[in-house]
Backbone as a ProteinNet text record, in pm:
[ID]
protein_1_A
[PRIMARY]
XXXXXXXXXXXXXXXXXXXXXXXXXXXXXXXXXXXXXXXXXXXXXXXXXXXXXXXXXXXXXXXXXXXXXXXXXXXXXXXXXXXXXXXXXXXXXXXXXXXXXXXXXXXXXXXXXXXXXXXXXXXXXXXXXXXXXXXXXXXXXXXXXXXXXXXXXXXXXXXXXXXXXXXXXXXXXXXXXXXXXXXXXXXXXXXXXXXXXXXXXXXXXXXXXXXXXXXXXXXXXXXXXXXXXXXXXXXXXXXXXXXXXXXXXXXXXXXXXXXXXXXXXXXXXXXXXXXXXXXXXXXXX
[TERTIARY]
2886.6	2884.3	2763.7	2647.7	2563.4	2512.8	2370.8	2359.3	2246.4	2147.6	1989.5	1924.9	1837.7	1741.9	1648.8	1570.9	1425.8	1326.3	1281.6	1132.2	1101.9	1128.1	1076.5	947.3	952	829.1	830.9	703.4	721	639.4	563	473.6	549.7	430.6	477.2	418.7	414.4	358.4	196.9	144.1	27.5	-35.8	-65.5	-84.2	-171.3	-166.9	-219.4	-189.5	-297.1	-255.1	-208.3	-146.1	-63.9	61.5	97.9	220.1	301.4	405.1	483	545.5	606.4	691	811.6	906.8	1021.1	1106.7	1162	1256.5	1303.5	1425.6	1493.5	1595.3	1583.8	1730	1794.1	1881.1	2056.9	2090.7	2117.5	2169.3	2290.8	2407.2	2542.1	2686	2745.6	2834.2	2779.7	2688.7	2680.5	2663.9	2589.6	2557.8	2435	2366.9	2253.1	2219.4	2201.8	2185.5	2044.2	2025.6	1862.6	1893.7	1767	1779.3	1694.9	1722	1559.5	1490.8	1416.5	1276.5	1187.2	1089.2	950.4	866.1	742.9	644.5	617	673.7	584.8	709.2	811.6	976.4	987.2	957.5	979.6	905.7	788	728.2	726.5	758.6	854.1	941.2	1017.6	1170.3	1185.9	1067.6	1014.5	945.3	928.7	853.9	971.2	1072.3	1203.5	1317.8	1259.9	1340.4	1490.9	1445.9	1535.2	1476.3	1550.3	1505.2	1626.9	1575.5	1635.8	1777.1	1783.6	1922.2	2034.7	1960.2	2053.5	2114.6	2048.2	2117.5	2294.1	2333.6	2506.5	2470.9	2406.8	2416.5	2248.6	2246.6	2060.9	2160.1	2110	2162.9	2054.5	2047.9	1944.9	1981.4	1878.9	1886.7	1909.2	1770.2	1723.5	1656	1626.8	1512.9	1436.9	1306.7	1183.5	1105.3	1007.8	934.1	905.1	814.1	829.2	927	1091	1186.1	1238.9	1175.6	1241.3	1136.8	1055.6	887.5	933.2	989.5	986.1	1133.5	1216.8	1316.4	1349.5	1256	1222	1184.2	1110.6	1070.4	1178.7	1236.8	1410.6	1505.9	1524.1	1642.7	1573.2	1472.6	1453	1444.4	1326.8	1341.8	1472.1	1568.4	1739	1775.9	1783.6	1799.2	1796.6	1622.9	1566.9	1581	1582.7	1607.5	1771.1	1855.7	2005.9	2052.4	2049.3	2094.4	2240.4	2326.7	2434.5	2517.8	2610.3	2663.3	2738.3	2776.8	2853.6	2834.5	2730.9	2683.4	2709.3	2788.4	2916.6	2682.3	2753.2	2621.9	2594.8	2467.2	2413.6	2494.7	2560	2591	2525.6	2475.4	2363.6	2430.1	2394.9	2495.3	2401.7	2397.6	2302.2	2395.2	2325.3	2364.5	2345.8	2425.9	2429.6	2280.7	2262.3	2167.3	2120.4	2120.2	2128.4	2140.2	2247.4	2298.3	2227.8	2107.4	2038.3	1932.4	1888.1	1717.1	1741.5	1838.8	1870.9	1862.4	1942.7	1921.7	1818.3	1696.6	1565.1	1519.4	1503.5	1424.7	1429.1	1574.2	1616.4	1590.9	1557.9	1517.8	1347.8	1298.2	1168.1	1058.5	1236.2	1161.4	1282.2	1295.6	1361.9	1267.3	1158.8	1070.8	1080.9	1053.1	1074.3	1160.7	1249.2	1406	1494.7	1391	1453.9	1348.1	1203.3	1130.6	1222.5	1283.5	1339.1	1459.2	1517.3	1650.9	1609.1	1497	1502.2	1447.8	1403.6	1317.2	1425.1	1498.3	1553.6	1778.1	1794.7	1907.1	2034.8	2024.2	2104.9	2113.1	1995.7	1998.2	2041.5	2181.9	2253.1	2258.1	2206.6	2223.6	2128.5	2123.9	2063.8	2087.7	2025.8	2029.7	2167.9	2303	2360.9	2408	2413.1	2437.2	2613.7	2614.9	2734.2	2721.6	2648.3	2603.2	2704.5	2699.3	2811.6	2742.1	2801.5	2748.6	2820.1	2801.4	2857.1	2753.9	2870.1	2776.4	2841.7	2967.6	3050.6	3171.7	3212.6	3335.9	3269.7	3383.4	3351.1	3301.7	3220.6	3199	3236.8	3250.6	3219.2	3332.5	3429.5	3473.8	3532.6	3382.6	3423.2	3398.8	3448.9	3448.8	3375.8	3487.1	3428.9	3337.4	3244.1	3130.7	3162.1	3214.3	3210.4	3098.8	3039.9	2939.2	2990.3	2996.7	2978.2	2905.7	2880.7	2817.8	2811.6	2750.6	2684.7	2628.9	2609.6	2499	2362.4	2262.5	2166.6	2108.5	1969.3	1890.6	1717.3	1707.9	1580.3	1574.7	1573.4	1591.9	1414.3	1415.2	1439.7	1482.3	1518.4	1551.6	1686.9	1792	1898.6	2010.8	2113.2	2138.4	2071.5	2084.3	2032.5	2147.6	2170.5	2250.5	2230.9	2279.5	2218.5	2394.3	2354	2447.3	2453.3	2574.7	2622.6	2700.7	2654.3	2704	2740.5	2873.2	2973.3	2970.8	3014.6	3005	3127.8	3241.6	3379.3	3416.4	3473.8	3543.3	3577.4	3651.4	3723	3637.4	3505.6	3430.3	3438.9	3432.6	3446.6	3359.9	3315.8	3215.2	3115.1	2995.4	2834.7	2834.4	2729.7	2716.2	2564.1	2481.7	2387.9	2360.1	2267.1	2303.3	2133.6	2158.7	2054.5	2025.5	1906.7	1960.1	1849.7	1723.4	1675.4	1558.6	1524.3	1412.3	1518.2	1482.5	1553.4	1535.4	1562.5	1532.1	1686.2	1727.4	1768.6	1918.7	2060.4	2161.8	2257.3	2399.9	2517.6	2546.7	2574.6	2639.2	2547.8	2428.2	2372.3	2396.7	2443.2	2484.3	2606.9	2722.3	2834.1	2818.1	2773.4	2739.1	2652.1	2599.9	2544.6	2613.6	2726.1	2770.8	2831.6	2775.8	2844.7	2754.7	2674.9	2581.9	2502.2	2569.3	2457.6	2285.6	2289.8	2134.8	2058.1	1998.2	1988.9	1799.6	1816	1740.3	1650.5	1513.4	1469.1	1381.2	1331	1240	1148.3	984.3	929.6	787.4	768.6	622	566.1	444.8	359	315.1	409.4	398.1	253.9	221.9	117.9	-22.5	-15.5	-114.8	-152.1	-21.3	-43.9	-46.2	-18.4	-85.5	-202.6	-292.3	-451	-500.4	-399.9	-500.5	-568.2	-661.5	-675.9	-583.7	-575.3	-455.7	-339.6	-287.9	-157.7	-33.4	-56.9	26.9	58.1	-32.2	18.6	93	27.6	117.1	228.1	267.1	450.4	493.1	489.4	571.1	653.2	534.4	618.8	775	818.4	944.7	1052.5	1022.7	1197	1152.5	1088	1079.4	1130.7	1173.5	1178.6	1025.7	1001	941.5	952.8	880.1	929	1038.7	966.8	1087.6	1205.9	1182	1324.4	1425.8	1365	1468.4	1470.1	1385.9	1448.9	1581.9	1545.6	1678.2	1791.4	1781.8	1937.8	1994.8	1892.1	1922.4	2031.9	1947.4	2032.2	2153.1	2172.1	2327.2	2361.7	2360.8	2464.4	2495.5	2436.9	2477.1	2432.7	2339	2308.9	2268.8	2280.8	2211	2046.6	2017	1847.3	1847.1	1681.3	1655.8	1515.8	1529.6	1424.6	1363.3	1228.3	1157.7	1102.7	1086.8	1003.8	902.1	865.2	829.6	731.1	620.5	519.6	444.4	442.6	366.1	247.4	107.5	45.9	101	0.8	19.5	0.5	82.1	43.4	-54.7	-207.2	-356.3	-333.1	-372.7	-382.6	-397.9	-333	-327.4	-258.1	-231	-137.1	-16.8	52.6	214.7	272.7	188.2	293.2	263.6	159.4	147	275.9	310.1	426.2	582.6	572.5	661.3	707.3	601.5	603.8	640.3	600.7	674.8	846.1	842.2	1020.7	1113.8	1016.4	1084.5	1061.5	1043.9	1043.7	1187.9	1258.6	1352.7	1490.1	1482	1568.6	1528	1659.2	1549.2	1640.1	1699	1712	1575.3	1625.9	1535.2	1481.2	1366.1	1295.2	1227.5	1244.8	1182.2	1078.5	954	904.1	803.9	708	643.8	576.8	513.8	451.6	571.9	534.1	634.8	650.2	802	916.8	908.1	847.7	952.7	1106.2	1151	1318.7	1361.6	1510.6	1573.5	1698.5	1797.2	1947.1	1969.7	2115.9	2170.5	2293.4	2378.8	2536.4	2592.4	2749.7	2788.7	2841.2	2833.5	2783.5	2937.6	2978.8	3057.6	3132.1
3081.7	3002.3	2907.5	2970.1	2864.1	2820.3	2717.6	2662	2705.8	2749.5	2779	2695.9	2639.5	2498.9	2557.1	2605.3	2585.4	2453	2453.6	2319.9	2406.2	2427.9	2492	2440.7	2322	2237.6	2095.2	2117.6	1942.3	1849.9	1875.4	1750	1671.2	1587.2	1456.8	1464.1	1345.2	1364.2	1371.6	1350.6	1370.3	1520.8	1598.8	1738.9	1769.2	1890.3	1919.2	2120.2	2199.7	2301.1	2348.6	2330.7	2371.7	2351.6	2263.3	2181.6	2186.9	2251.3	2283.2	2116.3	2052.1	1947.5	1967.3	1833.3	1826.4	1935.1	2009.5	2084.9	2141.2	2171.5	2238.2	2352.8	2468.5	2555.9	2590.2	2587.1	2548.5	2667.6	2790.7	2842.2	2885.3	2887.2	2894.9	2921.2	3038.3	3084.8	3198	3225.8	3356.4	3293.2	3109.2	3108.3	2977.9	2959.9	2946.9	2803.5	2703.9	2540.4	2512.4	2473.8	2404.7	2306.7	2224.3	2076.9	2021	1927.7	1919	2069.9	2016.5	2130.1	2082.9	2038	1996.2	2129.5	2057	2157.1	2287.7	2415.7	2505.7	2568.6	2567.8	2578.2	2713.2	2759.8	2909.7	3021.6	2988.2	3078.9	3072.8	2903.1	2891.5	2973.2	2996.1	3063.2	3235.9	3305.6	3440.6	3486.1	3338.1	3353.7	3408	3354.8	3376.5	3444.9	3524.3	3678.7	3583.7	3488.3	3415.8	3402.6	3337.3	3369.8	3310.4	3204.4	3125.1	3181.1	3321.9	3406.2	3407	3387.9	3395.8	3272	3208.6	3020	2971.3	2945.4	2913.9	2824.5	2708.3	2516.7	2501	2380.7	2286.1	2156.8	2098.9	1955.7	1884.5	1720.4	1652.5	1527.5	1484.4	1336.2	1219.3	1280.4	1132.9	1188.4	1128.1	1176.3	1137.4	1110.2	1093.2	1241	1240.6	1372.7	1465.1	1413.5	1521.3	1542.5	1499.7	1594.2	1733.6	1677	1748.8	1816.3	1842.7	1896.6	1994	2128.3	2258.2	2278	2176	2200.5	2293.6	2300.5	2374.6	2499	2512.2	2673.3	2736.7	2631.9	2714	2789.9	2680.2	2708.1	2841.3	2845.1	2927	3057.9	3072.5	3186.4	3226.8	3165.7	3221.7	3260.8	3223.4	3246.4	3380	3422.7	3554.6	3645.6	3639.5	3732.3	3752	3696.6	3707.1	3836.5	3977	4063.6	4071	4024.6	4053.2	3979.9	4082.5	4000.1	3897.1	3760.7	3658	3602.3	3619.7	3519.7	3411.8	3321.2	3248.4	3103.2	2996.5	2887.1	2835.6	2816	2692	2604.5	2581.1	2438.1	2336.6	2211.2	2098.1	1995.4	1964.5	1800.6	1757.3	1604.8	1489	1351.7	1231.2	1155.2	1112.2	997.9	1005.7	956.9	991.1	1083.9	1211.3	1266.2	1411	1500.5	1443.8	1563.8	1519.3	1398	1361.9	1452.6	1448.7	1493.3	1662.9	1669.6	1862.3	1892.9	1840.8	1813.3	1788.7	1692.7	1697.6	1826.8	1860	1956.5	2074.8	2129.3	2228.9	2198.9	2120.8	2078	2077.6	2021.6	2055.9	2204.8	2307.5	2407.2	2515.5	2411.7	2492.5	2564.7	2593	2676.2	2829.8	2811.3	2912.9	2994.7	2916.5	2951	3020.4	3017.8	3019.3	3217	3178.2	3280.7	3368.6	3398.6	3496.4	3516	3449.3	3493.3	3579.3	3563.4	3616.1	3775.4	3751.9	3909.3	4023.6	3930.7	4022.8	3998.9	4102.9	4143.4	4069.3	4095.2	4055.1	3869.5	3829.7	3642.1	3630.4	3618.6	3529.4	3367.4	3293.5	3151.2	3091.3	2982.5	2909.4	2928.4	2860	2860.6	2792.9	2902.4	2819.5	2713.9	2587.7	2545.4	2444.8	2370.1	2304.7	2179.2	2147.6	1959.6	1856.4	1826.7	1744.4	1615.2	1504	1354.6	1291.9	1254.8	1177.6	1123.9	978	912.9	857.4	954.6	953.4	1063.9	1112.2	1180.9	1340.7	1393.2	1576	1653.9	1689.7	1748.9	1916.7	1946.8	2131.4	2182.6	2250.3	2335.2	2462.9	2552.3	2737.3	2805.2	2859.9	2964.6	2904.7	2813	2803	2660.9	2619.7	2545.1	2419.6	2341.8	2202	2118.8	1983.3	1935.7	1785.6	1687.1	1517.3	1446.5	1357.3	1273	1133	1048.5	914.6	879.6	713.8	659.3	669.9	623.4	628.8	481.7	422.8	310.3	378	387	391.3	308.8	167.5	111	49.9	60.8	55	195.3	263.6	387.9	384.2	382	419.2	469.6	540.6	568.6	678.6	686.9	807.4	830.6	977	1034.6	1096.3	1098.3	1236.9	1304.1	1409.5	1539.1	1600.8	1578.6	1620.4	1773.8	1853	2063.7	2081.3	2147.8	2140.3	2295.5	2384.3	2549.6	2527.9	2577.4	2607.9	2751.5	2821.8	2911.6	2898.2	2974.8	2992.3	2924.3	2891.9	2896.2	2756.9	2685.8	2538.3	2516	2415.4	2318.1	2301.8	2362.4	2304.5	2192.2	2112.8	2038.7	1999	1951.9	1897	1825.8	1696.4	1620.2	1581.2	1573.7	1598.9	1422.8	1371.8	1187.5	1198.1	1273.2	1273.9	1144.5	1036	941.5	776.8	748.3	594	512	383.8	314.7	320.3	264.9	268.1	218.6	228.1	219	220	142.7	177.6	318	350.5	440.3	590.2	560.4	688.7	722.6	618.2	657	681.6	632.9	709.3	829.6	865	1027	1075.6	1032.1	1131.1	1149.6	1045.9	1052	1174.8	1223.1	1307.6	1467.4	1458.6	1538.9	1626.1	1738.1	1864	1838.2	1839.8	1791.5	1686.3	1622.4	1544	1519.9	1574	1589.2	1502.1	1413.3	1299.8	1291.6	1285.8	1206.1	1082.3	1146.7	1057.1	955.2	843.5	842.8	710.1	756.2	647.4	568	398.7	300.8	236.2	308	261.2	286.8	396.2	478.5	440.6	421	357.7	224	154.6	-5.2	42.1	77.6	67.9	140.5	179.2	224.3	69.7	116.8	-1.8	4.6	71.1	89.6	31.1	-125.5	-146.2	-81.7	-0.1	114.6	222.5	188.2	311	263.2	152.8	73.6	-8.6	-5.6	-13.1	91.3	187.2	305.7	273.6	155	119.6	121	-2.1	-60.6	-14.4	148.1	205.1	356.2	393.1	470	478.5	524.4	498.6	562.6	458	528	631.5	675.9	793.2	730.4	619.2	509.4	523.2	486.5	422	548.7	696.4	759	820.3	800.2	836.7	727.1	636	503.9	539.9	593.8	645.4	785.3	832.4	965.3	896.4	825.4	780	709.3	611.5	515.6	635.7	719.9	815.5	928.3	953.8	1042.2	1161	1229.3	1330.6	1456	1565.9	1676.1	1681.1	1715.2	1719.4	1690.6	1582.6	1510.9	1586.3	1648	1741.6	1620.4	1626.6	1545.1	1624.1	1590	1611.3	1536.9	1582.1	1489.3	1392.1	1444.3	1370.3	1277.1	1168.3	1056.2	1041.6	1044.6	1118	1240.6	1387.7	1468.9	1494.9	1521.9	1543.3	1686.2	1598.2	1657	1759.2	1887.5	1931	1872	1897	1860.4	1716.6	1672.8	1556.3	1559	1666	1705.9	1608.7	1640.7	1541.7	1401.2	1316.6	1179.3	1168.2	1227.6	1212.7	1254.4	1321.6	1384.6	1235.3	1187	1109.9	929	935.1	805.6	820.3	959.4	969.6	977.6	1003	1031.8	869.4	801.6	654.7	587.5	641.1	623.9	695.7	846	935.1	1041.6	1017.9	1134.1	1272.4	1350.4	1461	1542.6	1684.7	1752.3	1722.9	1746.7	1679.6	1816.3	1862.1	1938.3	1888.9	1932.3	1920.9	2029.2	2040.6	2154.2	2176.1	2298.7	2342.4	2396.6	2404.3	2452.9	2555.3	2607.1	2728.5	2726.3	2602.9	2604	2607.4	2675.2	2716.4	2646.1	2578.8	2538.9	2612	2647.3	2694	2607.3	2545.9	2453.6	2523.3	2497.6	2537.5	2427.2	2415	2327.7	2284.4	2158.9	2121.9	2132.9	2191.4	2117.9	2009.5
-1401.2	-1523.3	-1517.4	-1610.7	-1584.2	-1737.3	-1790.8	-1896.8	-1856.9	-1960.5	-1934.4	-2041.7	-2005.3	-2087.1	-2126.9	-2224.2	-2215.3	-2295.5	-2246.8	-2375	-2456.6	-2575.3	-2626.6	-2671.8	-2725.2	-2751.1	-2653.5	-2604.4	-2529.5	-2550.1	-2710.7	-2761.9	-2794.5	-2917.3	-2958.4	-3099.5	-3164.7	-3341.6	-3320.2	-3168.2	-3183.2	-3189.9	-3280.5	-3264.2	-3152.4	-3111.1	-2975.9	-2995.5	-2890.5	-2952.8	-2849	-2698.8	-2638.9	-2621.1	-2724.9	-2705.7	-2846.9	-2898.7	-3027.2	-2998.3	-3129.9	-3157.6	-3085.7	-3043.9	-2966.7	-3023.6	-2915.8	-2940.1	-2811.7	-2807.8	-2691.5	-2731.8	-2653.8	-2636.3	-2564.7	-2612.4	-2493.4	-2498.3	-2379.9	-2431.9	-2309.9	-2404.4	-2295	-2349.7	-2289.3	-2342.8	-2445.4	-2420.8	-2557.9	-2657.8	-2671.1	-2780.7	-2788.6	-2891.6	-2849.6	-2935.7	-2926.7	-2974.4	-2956.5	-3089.3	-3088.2	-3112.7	-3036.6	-3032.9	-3061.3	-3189.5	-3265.7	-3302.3	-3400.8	-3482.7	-3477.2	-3448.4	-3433.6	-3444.5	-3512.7	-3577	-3447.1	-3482.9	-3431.2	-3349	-3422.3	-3310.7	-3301	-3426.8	-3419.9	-3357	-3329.4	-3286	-3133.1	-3095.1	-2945.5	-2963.1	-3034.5	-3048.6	-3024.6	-3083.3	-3082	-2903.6	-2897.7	-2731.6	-2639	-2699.1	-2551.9	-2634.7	-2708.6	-2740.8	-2882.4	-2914.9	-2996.6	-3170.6	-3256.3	-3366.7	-3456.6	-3594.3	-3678.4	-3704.9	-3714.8	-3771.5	-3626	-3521.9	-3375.3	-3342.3	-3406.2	-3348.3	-3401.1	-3324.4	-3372.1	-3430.8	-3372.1	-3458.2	-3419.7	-3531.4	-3472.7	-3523.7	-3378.1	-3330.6	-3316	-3405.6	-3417.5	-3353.7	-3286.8	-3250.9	-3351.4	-3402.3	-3519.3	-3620.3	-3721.1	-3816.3	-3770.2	-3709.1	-3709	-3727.9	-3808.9	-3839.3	-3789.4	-3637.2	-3552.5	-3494	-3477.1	-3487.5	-3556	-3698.1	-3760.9	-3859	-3841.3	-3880.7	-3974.8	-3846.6	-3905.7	-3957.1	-4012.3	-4061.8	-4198.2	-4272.2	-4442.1	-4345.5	-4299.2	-4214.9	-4175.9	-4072.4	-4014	-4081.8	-4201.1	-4312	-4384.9	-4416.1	-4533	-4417	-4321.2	-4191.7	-4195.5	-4149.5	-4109	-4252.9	-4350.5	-4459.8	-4496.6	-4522.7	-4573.7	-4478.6	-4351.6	-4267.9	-4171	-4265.4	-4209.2	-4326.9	-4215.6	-4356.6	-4363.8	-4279.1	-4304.3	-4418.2	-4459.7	-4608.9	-4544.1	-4653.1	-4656	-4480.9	-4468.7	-4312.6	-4376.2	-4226.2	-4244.3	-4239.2	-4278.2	-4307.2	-4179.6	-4160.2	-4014.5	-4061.8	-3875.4	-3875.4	-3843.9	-3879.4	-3829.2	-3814.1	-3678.1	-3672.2	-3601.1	-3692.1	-3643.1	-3701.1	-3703.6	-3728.3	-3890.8	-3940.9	-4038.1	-4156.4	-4232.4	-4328.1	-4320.6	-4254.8	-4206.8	-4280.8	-4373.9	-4509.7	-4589.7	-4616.9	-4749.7	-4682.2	-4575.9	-4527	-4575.4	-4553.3	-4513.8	-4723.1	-4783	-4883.9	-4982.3	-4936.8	-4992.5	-4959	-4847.1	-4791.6	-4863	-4885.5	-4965.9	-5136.5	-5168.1	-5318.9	-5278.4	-5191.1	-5176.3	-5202	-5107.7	-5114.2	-5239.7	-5357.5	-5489.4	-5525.2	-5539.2	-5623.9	-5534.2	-5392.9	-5340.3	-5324	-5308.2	-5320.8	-5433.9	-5556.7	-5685.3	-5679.1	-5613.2	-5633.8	-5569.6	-5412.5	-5342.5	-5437.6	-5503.5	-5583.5	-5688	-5768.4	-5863.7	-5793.8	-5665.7	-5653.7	-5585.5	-5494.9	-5417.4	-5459.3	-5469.4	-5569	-5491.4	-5314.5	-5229	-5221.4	-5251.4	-5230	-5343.2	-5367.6	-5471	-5468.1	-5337	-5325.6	-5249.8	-5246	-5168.8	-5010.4	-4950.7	-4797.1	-4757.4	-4691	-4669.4	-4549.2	-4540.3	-4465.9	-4465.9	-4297.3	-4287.1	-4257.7	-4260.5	-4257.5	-4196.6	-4089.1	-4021.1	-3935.5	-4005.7	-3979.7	-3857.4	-3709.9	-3624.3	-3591	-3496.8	-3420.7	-3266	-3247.4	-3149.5	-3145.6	-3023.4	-3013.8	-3049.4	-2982.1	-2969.2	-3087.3	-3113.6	-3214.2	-3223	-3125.7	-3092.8	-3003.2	-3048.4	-2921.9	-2973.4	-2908	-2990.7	-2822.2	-2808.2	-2723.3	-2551.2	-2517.8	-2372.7	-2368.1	-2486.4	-2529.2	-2563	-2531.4	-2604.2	-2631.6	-2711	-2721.1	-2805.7	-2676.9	-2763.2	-2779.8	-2893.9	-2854.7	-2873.1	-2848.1	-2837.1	-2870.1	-2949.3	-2969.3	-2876.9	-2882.4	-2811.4	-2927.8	-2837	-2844.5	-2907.1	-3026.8	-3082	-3209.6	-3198.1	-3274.9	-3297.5	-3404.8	-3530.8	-3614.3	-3571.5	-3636.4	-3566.5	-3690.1	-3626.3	-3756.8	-3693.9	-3608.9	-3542.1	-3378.8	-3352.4	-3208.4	-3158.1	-3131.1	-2996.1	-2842.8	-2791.2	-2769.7	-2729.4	-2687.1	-2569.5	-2531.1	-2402.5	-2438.6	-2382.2	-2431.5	-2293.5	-2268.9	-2174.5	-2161.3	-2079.9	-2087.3	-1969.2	-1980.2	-1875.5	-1924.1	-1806.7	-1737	-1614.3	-1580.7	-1466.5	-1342.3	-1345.4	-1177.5	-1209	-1306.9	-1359.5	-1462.4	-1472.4	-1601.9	-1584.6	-1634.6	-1651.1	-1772.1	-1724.2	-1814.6	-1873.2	-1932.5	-1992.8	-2076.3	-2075.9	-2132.5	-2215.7	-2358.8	-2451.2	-2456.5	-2449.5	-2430.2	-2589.7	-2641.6	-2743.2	-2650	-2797.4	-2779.6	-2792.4	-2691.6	-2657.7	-2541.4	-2600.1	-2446.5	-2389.4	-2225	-2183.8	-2253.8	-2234.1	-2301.2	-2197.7	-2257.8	-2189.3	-2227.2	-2379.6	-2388.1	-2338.9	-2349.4	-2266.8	-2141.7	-2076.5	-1919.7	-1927.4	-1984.6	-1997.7	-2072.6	-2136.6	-2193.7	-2092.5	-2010.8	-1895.7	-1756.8	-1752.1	-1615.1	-1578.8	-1439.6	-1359.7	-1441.8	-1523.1	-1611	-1495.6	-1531.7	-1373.5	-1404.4	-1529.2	-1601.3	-1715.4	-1717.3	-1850.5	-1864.8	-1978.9	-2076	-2150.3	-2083.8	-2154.8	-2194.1	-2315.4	-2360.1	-2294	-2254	-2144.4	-2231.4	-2188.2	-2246.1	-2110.7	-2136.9	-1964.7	-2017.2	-2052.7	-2078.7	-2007.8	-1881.8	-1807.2	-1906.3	-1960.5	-2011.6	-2161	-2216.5	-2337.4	-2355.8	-2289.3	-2313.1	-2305.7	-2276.9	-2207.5	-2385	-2453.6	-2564.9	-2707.4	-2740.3	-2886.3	-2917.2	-2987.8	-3172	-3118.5	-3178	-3206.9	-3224.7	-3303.9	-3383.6	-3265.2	-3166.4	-3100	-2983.6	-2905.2	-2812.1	-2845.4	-3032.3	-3069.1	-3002.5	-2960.7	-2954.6	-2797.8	-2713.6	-2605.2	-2578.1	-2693	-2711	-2764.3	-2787.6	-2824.1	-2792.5	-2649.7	-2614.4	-2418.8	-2355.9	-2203.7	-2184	-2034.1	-1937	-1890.8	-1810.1	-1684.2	-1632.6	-1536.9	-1434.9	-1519.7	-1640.5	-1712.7	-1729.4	-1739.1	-1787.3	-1630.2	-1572	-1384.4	-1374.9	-1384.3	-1332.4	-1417.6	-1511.2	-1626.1	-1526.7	-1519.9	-1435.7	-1297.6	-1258.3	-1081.6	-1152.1	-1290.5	-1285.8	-1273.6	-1415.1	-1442.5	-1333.5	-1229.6	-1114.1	-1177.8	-1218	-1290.9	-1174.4	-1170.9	-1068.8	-1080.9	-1209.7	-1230.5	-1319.8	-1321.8	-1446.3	-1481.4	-1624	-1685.4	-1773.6	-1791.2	-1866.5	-1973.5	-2082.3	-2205.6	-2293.5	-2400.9	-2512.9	-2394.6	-2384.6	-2272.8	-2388.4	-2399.2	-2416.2	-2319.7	-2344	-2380.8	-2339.1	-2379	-2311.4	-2148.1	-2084.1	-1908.4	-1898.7	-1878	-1858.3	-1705.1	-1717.9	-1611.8	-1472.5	-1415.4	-1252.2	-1228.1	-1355.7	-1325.4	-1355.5	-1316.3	-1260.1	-1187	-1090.2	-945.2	-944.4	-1057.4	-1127.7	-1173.1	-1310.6	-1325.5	-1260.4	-1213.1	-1108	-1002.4	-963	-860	-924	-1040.1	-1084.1	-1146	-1137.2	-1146.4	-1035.6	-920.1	-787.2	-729.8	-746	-732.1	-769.2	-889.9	-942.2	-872.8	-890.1	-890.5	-790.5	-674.1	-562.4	-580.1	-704	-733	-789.7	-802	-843.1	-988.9	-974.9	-1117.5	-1229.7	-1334.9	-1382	-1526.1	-1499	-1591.5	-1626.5	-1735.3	-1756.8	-1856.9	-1908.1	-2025.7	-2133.4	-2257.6	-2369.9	-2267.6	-2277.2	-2235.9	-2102.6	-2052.9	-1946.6	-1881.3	-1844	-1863.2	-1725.4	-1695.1	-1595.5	-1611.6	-1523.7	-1513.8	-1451.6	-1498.5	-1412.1	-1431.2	-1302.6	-1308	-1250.6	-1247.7	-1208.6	-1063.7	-1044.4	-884.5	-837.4	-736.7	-662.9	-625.6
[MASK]
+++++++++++++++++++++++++++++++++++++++++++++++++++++++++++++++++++++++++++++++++++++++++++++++++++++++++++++++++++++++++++++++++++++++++++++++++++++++++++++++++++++++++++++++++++++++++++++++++++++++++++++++++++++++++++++++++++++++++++++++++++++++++++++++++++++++++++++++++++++++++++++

């Protein structure tokens, strides 16, 4: 019984062309959770044999843009290429506005939407979806899979959410824990405790003070460090702490730079990497 991770994307809103927008896939139990859409998800998604019509749920942190970039792409992709009749709707759970964003988006893309209806005989409707608003407590339990969640700390944007996706049978419980973009929190460490893996959002506070732009050294104060989301990793007792969402991007050959300011923190195994980099975690003993 294990949970397989990949990055699907491990930029940031700064475009870059090796690096697709935040996104992750979960995949466990025979079924497959995206996390976040950030610009360029899908063609991450085609990389590792996956695809908009295969996904059970897309689970969002927060609205911020580059979360949720390629969200109009997703919906309409799964959409036009789901041939089976009366395919049951995506489910999306994020926090609350969630159902207004999902909502514009799909009025954004009415013209298109209206074009595929009129051409093709089988699209009688719109894109359907299941829109589900939390900001605490279990959201998910289909086949083996559970998934809760928690507040999280990105304030001034709030609410925002991460997700803990659970996978049990008989050998026992994997777990993983989605923390999204935030500074450090109570309730993130109780949603990560005892977590085989957790999932963070990184940026090098060191690196970005040193820039001009104001605007860009705000991003300090409602983002963790490396350190900071290593030290969440050690309260919560986590197995391996996977890093993402690199603030700047991590420049060739400076792996074990960052590597090494998380191992300062947290002396478990550390994963980090290029988009699709994949981890398996199972559950510990």
């Amino acid at each position: 019984m294990t949970i397989e991770i990949t990055l699907l994307g491990t930029g940031s809103p700064i475009p870059d062309p090796n690096r697709a927008g935040p996104s992750t896939l979960i995949r466990a139990g025979g079924q497959q959770l995206l996390v976040d859409c950030g610009r360029g998800v899908q063609q991450r998604l085609a990389a590792v044999g996956g695809s908009a019509n295969a996904l059970s749920a897309l689970l969002l942190t927060h609205l911020h843009s580059d979360h949720i970039a390629d969200l109009g792409d997703l919906l309409i992709t799964r959409w036009v290429t789901t041939f089976t009749p009366d395919a049951p709707p995506l489910p999306i759970i994020g926090p609350p506005g969630t159902a207004e964003v999902v909502e514009a988006t799909l009025r954004a893309f009415g013209h298109d939407i209206g074009y595929r209806i009129a051409h093709h005989d089988d699209l009688t409707a719109p894109p359907p979806v299941d829109v589900q608003e939390y900001t605490t407590g279990q959201v998910w339990d289909r086949d083996g899979v559970r998934i809760t969640v928690a507040p999280t700390d990105h304030r001034p944007v709030t609410p925002t959410i991460g997700f803990r996706i659970e996978h049990s049978d008989d050998d026992g419980t994997a777990s993983v824990v989605m923390a999204g973009d935030t500074v450090p929190c109570d309730s993130l460490d109780e949603l990560a405790t005892g977590a085989d893996a957790l999932v963070h959002t990184v940026i090098r506070h060191d690196l970005i003070e040193l820039m001009p732009q104001q605007r860009i050294r705000d991003i300090c104060d409602y983002h963790s460090s490396v350190a900071q989301a290593a030290a969440t990793a050690k309260r919560a007792g986590v197995g391996t702490l996977v890093l993402t969402h690199y603030v700047p991007a991590i420049a060739p050959g400076q792996e074990e730079q960052w590597r090494a300011l998380a191992a300062a923190e947290f002396d478990g195994p550390i994963e980090l990497g290029d988009d699709l980099h994949r981890v398996e975690v199972s559950a510990r003993s």
